[in-house]
N, C-alpha and C positions, 0 to 999 in steps of 0.2 A: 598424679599424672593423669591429664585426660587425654585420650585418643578418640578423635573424632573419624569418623567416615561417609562415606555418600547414603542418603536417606534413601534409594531407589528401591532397592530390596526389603525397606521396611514397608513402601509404600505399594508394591507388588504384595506383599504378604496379605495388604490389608483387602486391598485391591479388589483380589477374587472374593473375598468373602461379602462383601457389600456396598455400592456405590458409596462415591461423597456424598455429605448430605449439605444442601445449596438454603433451605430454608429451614428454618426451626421451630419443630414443632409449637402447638401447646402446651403450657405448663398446666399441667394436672393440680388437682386437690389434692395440696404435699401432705395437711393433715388428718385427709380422711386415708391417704395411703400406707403414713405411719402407721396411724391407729390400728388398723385394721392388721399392724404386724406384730408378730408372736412377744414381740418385744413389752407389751402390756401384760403377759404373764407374770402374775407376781411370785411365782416362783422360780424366776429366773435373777433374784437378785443371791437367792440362796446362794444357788447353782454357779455363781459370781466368785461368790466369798469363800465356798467350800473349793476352787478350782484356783484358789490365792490372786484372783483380780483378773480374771479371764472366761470371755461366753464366745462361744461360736455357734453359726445358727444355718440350718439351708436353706430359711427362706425366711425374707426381711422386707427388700423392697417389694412395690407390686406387680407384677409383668410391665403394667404400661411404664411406669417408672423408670422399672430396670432397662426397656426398650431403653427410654429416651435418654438415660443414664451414657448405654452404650454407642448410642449414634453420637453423639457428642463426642464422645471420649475418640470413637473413628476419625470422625473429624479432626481432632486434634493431632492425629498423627505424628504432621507434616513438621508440627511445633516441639516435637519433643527432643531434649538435648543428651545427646549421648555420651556416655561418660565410662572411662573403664580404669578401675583400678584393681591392679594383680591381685589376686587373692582373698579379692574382697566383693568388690560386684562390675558387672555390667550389663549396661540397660539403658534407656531413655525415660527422660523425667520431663514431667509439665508445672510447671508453681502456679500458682492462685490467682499470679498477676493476668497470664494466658488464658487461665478460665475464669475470670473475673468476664474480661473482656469480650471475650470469644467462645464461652459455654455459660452464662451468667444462669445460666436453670439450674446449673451445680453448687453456683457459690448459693442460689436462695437453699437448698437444700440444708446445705452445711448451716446456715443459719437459721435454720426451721426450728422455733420453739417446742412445735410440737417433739421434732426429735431429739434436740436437748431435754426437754422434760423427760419423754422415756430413757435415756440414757441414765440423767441423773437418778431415778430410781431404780436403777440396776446398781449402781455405783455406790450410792449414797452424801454422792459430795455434790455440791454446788458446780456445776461446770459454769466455764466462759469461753467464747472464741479464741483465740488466736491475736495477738496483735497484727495491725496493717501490714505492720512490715518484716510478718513471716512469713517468706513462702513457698514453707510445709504447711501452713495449716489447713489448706486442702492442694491434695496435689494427684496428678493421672502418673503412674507406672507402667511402661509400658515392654516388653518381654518380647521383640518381636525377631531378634538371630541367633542361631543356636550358641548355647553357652550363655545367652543371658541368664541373672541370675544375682542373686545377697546370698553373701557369708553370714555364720553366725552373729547378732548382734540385738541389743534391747535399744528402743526408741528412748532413747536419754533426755530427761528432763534438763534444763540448761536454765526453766524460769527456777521460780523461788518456791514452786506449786507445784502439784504433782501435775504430770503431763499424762493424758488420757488419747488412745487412738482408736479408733474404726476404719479397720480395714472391709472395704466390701467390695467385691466381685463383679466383674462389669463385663466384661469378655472368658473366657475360657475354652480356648481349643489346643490343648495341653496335657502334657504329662507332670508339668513344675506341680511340688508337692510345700507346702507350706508345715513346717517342720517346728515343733516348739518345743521346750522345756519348763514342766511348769513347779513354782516351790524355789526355785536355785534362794531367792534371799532368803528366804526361811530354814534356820538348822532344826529345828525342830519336825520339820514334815520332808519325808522322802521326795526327792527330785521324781515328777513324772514327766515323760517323755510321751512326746505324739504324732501323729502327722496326717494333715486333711487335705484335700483340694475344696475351693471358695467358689459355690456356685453363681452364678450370674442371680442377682438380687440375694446373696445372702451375706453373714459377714460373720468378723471375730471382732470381739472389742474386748482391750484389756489396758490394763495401767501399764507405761510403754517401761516403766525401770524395774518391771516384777517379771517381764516375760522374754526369755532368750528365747530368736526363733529367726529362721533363715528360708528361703525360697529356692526349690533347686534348681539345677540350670534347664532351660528350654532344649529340646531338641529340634531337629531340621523337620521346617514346614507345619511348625505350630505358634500360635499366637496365645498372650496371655495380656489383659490388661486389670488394671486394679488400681482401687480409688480409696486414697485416706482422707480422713477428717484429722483432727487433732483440736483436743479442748485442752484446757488448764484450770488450775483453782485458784491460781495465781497469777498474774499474768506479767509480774516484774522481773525481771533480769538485768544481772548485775554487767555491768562495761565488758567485764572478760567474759564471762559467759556467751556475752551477744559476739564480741569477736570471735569465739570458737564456732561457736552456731552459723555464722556468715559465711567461715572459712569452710564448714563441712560442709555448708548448701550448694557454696562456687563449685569446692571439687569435686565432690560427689555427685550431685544431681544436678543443680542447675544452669551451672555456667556462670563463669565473672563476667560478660559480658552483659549478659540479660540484668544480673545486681548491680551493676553498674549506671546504667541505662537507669533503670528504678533511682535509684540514686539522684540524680541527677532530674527526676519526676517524668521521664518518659515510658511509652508503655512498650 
């Protein structure tokens, strides 16, 4: 079930904290930005594998970045589709189509060789984008009335390939704690349990079907936004799969109207 409501109070919330933004900036040097993040440590692939497919970090992108990350993502407010299901999450959600469009410095981002190359050597696997026509593969979350918030849940692979995420931090003026379980597939290593807040320019990245991990809810008069990537090693998906993956993006996050739309090759 979705329940929609009037976007006024998300747009007050944003409101006070920093105007619209009418023109868009410069894109910065994405790979001297990368580079320059801690993310070149070569001991962070250890720290990877020992943590069973999971790094979290408090600093990644570079200020200027992380700015222009979150003006963007402000901007976008006005777009995002609210969705509420009992017991499990509510929030508003952006797809890729929207920031394609209308924050295109995000989609180069997400497409940045340089930051797939650092990834892949954290990882060890080959990454690849996302097909066209998903879109999660980058997506803006946005936290902005009390009680938003995700249940328990792992980013579930639906291709043929492992599915790999990057969550990273764009806004935070917040109590939401980002809650994880790390080990759960493995019998062999003890379940460890954690919880961080995701500062603006930093992030977690882990294998989405190794890490149970949930957001907790907002309280009154705080805002939280947050930006995934999603890579694969695979990028094929079998008929039922892709119908499951459609059905979870309409109800949950993005709206059957917007896939619709899409569908149909509108933007």
């Amino acid at each position: 079930m979705i329940a929609r409501s009037d976007k006024d109070s998300d747009l007050a919330v944003a409101a006070h904290r920093q105007p619209a933004v009418t023109q868009p900036p410069p894109m910065p040097d994405l790979a001297a930005a990368l580079h320059r993040s801690r993310l070149s440590d070569p001991g962070l692939r250890a720290d990877f594998a020992r943590q069973g497919a999971f790094l979290c970090l408090d600093e990644f992108l570079s200020p200027e970045t992380t700015s222009q990350v979150a003006a963007s993502a402000r901007s976008l407010i006005h777009q995002a589709n609210r969705s509420y299901l009992p017991g499990h999450k509510q929030g508003g959600s952006v797809s890729r189509y929207t920031i394609e469009r209308l924050a295109p410095f995000i989609a180069q981002l997400y497409r940045s060789q340089a930051l797939i190359g650092l990834l892949e050597g954290i990882c060890g696997d080959t990454l690849l984008p996302c097909p066209d026509d998903d879109p999660h593969a980058y997506a803006l979350y946005y936290y902005t009335r009390p009680g938003d918030h995700i249940g328990w849940h792992y980013d579930t692979s639906y291709y043929d390939g492992r599915r790999y995420t990057l969550l990273i931090g764009v806004v935070d003026d917040s109590s939401c704690r980002l809650e994880y379980v790390l080990h759960t597939r493995d019998p062999d290593i003890p379940e460890e349990s954690g919880s961080l807040q995701i500062a603006p320019g930093g992030l977690v990245f882990f294998d989405g079907d190794k890490l149970r991990h949930r957001i907790t809810a907002l309280e009154a008069n705080e805002i939280r936004i947050s930006l995934t990537f999603q890579y694969v090693t695979d990028p094929g998906m079998r008929p039922w799969w892709r119908f499951v993956s459609n059905m979870k993006d309409a109800v949950a996050y993005f709206g059957f109207r917007q896939l619709m739309r899409l569908r149909k090759g509108g933007a």
